[in-house]
N, C-alpha and C positions, 0 to 999 in steps of 0.2 A: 769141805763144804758140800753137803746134797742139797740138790736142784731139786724143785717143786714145779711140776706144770702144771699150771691149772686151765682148763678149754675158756677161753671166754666168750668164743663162738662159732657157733658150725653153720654154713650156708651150704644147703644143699638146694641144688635144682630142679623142679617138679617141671620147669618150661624154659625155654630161650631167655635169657639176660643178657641186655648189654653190660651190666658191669656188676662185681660186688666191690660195696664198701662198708668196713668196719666203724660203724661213727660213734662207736660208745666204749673207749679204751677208758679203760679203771687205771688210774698214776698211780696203783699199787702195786706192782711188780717190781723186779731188775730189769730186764730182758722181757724181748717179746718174739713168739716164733710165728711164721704162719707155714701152713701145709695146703697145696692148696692139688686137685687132680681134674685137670681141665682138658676142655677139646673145645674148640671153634668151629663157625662154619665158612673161615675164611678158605677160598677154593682152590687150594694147596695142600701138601702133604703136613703142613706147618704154620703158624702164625706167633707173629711177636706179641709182646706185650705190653702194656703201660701201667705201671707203677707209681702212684703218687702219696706223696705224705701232706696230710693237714689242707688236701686241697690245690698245694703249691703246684703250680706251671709254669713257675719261672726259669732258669737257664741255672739252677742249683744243684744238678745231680751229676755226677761224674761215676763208672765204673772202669776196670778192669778182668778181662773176659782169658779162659783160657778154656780153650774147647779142643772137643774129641768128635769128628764125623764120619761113618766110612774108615777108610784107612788115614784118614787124612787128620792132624791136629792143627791148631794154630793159635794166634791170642791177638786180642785187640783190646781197644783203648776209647771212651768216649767221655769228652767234657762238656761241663756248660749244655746240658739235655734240659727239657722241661719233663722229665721223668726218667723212670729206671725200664731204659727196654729190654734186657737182655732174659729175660726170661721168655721160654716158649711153651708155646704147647699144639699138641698134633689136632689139627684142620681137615677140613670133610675130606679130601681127598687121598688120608692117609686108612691104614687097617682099618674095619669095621669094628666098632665098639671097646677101638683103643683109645688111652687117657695118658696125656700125659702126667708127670710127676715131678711140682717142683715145692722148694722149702726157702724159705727165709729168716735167718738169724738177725736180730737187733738189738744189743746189748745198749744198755745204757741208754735208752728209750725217752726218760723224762727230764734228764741231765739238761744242763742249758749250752750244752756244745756243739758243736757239727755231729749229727751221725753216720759211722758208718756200720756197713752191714755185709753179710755174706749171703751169697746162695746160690741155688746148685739147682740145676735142669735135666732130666733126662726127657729125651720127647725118640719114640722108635715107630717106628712103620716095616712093615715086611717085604724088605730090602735091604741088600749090604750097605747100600749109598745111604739111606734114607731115614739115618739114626744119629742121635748125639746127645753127650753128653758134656757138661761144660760146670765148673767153678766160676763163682764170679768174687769180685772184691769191690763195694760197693762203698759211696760217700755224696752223703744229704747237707747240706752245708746250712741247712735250718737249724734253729736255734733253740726253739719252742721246744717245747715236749713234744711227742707224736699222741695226737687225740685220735686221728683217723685216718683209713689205709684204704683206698682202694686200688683195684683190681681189674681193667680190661683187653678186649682183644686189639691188637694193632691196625692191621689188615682186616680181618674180619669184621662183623658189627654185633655179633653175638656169642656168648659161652654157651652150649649147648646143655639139652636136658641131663642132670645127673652128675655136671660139674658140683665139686664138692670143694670148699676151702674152710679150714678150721684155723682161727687165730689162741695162742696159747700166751697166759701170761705165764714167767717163770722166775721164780724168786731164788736168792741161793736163802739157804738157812743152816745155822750154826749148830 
């Protein structure tokens, strides 16, 4: 079976954003990806994220975390969230005009099931300590189809100029 991606949308930033959201998902896909290359100006080398589907802030999101910092690995576990936080991205206080890089898989998008999902973060600064990389395993326990996906900073209050996120619908075909 080959996979089709088709872009259904590219946000790019000409100025400061508090948040992107995707609010025009087409139910004609399989899968949906997002790519997203961000930086905050929360005043750290780093800042989290928050991830919501269809709007929901309810205590529906659970992950599974297995990360790489420094020398150092580890893995963690979080339920009952009102969003997906474990994505990051590098913060004003990290290298000059570095972006983080992260991706989201979600298979089975308009299914009337629980989703879940995967994704993957690298966020580096120029430092041994001050890098990581992390797998996640993620689960949305909404029901709905996913219409709409947004995207903000944790800590910070803004994604900086030149943050870029592109959402992909992706079809298998025969």
């Amino acid at each position: 079976m080959a996979l089709t991606y088709t872009a259904i949308e590219t946000v790019t930033l000409s100025s400061t954003q508090a948040s992107i959201t995707f609010s025009v998902i087409p139910q004609t896909f399989t899968d949906l990806k997002i790519v997203i290359s961000a930086r905050t100006n929360q005043s750290s080398w780093n800042d989290n994220s928050i991830v919501r589907f269809n709007g929901d802030s309810g205590n529906n999101y659970s992950s599974r975390r297995l990360n790489a910092s420094g020398s150092t690995a580890d893995t963690s576990s979080n339920t009952s969230q009102d969003g997906f936080y474990y994505w990051n991205f590098v913060a004003a206080n990290a290298t000059s005009n570095t972006f983080s890089n992260n991706e989201m898989y979600i298979p089975n998008y308009t299914s009337s099931n629980q989703k879940s999902f995967s994704a993957e973060r690298i966020v580096e600064n120029n430092s041994s300590t001050d890098n990581m990389i992390s797998l996640i395993a993620g689960l949305w326990t909404g029901t709905s189809a996913i219409t709409s996906i947004s995207i903000a900073p944790f800590y910070g209050t803004v994604f900086v100029q030149h943050t870029t996120a592109t959402l992909y619908g992706i079809k298998n075909t025969v």
